[in-house]
PyMOL CGO cylinders between C-alpha atoms (Angstrom):
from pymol import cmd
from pymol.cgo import CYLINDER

trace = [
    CYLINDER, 13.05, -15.90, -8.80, 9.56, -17.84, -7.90, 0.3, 1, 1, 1, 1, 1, 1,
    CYLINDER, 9.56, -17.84, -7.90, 6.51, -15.61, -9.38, 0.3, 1, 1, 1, 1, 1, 1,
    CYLINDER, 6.51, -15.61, -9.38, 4.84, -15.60, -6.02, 0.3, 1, 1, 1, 1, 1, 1,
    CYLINDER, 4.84, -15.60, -6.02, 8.32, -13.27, -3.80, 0.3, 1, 1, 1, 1, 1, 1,
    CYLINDER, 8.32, -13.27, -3.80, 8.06, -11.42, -7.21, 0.3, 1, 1, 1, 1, 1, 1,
    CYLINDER, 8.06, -11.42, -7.21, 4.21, -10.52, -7.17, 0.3, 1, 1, 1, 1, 1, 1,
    CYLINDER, 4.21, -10.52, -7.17, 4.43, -9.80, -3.33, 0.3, 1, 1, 1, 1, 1, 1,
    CYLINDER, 4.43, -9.80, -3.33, 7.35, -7.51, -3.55, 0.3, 1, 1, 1, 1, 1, 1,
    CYLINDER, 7.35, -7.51, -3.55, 5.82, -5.32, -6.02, 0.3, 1, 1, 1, 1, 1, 1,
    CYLINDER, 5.82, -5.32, -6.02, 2.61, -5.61, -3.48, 0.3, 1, 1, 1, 1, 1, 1,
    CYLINDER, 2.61, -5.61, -3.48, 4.94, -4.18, -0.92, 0.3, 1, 1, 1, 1, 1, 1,
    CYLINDER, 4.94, -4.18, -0.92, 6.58, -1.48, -3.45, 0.3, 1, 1, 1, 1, 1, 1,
    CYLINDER, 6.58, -1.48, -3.45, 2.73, -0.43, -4.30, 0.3, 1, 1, 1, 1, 1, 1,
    CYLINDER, 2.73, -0.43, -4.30, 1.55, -0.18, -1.02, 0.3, 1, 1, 1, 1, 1, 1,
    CYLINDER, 1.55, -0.18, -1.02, 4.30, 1.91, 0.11, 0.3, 1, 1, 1, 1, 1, 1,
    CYLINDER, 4.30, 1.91, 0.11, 4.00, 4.39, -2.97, 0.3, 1, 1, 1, 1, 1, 1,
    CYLINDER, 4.00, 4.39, -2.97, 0.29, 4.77, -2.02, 0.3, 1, 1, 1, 1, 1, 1,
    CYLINDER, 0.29, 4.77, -2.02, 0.96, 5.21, 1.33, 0.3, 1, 1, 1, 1, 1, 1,
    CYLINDER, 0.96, 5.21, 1.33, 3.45, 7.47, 1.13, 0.3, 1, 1, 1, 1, 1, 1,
    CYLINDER, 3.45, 7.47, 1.13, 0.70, 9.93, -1.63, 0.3, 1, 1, 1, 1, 1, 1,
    CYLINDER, 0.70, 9.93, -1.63, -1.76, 9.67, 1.50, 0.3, 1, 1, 1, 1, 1, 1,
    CYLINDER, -1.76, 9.67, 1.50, 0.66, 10.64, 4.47, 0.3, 1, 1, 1, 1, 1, 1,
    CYLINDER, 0.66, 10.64, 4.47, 1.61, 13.79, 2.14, 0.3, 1, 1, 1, 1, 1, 1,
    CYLINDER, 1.61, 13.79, 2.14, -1.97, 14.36, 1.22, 0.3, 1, 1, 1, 1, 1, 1,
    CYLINDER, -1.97, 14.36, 1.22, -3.52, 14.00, 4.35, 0.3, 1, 1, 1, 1, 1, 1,
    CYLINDER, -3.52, 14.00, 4.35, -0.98, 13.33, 6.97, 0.3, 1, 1, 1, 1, 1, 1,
    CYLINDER, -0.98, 13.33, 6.97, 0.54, 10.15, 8.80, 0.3, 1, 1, 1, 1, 1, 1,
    CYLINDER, 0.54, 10.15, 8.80, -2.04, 10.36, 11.78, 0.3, 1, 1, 1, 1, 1, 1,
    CYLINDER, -2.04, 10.36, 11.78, -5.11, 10.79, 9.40, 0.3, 1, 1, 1, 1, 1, 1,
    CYLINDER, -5.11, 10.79, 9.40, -4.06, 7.71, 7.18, 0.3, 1, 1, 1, 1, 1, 1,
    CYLINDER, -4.06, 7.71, 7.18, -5.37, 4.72, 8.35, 0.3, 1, 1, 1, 1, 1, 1,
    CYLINDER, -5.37, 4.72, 8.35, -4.67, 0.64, 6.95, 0.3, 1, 1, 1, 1, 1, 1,
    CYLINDER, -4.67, 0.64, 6.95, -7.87, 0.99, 5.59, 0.3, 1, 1, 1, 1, 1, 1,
    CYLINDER, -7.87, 0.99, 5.59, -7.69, 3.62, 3.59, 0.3, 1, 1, 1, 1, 1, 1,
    CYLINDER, -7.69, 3.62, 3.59, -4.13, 2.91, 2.12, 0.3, 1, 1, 1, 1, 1, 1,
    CYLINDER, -4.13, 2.91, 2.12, -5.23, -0.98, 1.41, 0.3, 1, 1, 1, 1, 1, 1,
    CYLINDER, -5.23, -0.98, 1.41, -8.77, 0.94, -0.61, 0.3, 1, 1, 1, 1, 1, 1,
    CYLINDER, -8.77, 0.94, -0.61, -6.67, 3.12, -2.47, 0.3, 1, 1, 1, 1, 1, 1,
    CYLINDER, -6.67, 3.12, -2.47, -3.97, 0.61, -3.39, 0.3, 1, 1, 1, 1, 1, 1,
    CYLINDER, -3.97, 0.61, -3.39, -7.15, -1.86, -4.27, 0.3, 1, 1, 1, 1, 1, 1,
    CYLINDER, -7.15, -1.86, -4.27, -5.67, -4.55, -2.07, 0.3, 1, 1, 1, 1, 1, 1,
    CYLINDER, -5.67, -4.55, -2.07, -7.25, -6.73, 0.10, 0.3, 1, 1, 1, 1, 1, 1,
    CYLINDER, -7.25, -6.73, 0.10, -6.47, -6.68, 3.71, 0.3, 1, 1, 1, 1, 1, 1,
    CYLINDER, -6.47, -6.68, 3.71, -6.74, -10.56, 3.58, 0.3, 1, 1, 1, 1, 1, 1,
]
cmd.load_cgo(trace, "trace")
């Protein structure tokens, strides 16, 4: 499979694990982008 679907699926897979800490931790409507995109270390560009 090409290296660049690979390296954004487990971008996807990440993002969703650390989202899914901070809606537990601090609920859905307290989580915003921002603060799932700092914790993941991903750029929101």
């Amino acid at each position: 499979m090409n290296k660049k679907i690979d390296r954004g699926q487990a971008t996807r897979e990440h993002l969703v694990a650390v989202a899914t800490g901070l809606f537990t931790e601090h609920g859905y409507d307290d989580t915003s982008v921002e603060a799932v995109l700092r914790a993941a270390d991903v750029s929101g560009t």
